[in-house]
C-alpha positions in Angstrom: -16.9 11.7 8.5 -14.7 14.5 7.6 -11.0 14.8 7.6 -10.7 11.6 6.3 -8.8 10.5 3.2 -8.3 6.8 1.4 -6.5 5.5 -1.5 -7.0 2.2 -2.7 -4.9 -0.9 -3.8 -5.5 -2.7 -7.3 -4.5 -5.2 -9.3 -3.8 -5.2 -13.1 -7.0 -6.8 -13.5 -9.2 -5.0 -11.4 -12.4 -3.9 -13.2 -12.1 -0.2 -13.0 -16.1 0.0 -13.4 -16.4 -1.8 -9.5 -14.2 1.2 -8.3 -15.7 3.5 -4.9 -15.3 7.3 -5.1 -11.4 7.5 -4.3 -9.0 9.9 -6.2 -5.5 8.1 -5.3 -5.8 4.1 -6.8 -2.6 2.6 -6.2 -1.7 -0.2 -8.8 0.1 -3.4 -7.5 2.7 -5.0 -9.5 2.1 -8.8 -8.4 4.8 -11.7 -9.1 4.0 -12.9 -12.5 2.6 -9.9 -13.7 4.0 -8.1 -17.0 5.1 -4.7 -15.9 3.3 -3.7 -19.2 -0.1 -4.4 -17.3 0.6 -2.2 -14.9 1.5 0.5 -17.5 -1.9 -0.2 -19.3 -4.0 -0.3 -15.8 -2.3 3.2 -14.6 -3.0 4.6 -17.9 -6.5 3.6 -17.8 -7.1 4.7 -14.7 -5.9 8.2 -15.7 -8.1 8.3 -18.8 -10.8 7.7 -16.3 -10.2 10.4 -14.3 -7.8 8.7 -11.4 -5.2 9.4 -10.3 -2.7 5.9 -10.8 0.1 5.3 -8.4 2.1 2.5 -9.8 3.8 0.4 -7.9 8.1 -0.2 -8.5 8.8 -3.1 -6.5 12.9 -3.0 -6.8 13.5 -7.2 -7.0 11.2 -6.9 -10.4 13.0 -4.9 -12.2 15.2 -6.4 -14.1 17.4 -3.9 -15.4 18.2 0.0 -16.3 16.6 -0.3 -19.7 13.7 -1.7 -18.4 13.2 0.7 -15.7 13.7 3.7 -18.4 10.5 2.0 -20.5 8.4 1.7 -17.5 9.0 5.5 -15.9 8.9 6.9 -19.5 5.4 4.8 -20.2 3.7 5.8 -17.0 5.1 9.5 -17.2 4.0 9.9 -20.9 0.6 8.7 -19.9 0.6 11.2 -17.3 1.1 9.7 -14.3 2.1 12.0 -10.9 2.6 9.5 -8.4 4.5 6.7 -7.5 4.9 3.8 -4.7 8.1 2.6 -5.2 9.3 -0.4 -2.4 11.8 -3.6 -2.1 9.3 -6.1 -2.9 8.5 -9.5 -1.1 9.7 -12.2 -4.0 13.0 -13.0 -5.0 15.4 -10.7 -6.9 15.2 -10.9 -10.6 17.5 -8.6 -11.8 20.0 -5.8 -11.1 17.9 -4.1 -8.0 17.2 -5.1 -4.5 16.1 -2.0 -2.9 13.9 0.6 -3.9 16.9 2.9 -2.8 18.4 1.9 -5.8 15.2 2.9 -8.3 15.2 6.7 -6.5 19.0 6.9 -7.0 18.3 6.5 -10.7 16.7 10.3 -10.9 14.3 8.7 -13.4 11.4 9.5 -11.2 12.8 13.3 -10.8 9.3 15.3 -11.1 7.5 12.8 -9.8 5.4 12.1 -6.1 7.3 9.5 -4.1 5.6 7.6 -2.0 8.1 4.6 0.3 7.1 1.4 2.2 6.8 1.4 5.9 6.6 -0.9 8.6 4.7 -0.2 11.9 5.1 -3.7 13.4 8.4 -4.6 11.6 9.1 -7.1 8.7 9.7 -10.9 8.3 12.1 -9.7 5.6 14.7 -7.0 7.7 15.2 -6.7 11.8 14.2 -3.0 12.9 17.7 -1.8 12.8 17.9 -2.1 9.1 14.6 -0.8 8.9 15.5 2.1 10.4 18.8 2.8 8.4 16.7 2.3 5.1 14.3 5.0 6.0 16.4 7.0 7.1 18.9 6.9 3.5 15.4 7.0 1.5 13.2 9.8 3.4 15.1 12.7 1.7 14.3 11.1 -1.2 10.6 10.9 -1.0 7.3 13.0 -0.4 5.4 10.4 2.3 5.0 7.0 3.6 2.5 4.0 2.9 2.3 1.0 5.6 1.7 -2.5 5.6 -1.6 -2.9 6.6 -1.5 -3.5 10.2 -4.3 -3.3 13.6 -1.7 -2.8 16.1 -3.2 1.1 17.0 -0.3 1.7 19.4 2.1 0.7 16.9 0.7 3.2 14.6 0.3 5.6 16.3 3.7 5.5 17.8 5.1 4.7 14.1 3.6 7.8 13.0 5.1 10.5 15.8 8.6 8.7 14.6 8.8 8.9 11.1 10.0 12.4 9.2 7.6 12.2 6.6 3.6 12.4 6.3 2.1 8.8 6.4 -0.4 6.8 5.1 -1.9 4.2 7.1 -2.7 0.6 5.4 -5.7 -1.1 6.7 -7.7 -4.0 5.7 -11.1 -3.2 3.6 -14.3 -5.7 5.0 -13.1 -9.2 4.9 -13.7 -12.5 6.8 -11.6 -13.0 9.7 -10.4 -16.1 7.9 -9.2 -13.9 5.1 -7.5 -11.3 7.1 -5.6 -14.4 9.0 -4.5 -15.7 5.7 -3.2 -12.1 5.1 -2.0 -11.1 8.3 0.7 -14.6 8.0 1.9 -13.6 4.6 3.3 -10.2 5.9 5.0 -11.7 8.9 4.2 -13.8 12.1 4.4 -10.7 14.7 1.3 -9.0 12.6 -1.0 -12.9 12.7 0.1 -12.9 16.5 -1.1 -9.4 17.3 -4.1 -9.9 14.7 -5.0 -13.1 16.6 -5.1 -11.2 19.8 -7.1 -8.4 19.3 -9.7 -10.3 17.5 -9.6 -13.1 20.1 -13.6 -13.3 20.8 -14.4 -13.1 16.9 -11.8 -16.0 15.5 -13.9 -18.6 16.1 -16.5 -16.9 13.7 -13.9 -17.1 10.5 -16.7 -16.0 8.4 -17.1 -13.4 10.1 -16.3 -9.6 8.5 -14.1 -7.4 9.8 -14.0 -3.5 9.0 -11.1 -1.2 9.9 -13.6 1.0 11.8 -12.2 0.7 14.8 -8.5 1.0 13.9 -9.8 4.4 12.3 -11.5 6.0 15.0 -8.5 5.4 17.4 -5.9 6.8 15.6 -7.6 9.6 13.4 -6.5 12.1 15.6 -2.9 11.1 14.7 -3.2 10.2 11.0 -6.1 11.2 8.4 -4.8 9.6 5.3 -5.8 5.8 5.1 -4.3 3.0 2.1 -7.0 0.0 1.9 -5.9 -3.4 0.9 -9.1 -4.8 -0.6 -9.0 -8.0 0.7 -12.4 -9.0 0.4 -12.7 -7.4 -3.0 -13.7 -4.0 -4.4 -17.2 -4.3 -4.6 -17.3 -5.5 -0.4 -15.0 -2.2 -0.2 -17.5 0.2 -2.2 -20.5 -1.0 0.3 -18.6 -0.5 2.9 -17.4 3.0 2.3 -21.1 4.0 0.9 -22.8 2.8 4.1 -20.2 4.2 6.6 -20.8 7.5 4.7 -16.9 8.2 4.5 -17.9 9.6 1.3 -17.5 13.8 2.5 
């Protein structure tokens, strides 16, 4: 399939040898993770060709000086690209907003990717979620959702925003994954998860691809952000056999 484009979501301990043939590898800075993993994954990951978007989750930084290590670690290591977002824990230090990170100019020269939200959040109501984007757009170069099946929200989502998005979906995973998923990033997501898959939840074991969510809305959006919920090998079958290798 052509005209199709992924990135893919680590962690700090992903074994970069399981990786599939994607360029853009995003690295996820976890609760309880030492931002110096994240330095150390994104580095590796451009010694091995990649290239590593870290993630700057605002309520884990802690403070200005430990912001200026982490940007001056990744950038010296010659990362491009960033994902820099709010973050779903509590605050830790002196941010709560990614906002606040941009407004540092510490990631001047930089790609900025922001968070988005296509079906809302369990953390803001849509009216803040609108005023954010709209302070932090001018700010960045693109957008990366939550990973979501709602195809009219996505679609709709992606004639609305001002910058080019990219869409999250869920790699191959059980359905009783994905439904452990779809609850941690809010109840409207597990309702409208529940409900499109209503003739398959009763198979829990049964995996789920986001085939279908891609060949609805590729007209609209090409570039797609997979949270590997079922793991990265489950991921790399899944793109070899669907030949979205092009």
């Amino acid at each position: 399939m052509g005209n199709v484009n992924f990135s893919l979501e680590v962690t700090t301990r992903t074994v970069l040898d399981d990786l599939p043939k994607i360029n853009d590898i995003y690295v996820t800075f976890l609760p309880g993770t030492e931002y110096k993993d994240v330095i150390k994954q994104s580095i590796n990951l451009v010694n091995s060709g990649y290239n590593a978007i870290p993630h700057f989750p605002a309520r884990s930084i802690k403070n200005l000086d430990m912001l200026k290590e982490f940007v001056s670690q990744i950038k010296e290591g010659g990362v491009k690209q960033v994902l820099i977002i709010g973050g779903d824990r509590d605050i830790l230090g002196d941010y709560h907003c990614s906002l606040q990170l941009i407004e540092t100019g510490l990631f001047d020269g930089l790609k900025i990717g922001i968070a988005g939200h296509p079906e809302g959040s369990p953390n803001m109501d849509n009216d803040t979620i609108e005023e954010a984007m709209k302070s932090k757009a001018p700010f960045a170069d693109y957008i990366v959702t939550q990973w979501t099946q709602d195809t009219d929200a996505i679609i709709d989502y992606v004639n609305r925003m001002p910058l080019p998005v990219h869409i999250g979906v869920a790699g191959p995973a059980s359905i009783k994954t994905l439904v452990k998923f779809a609850g941690f990033v809010g109840l409207k997501n597990s309702l409208n998860f529940a409900k499109k898959n209503a003739g398959k939840i009763f198979d829990l074991l049964n995996v789920q691809t986001p085939d279908e969510v891609i060949q609805e809305v590729k007209n609209n959006v090409n570039n797609f952000h997979i949270y590997a919920f079922g793991g990265i090998k489950k991921t790399k079958e899944w793109l070899e056999k669907e030949n979205y290798y092009v």
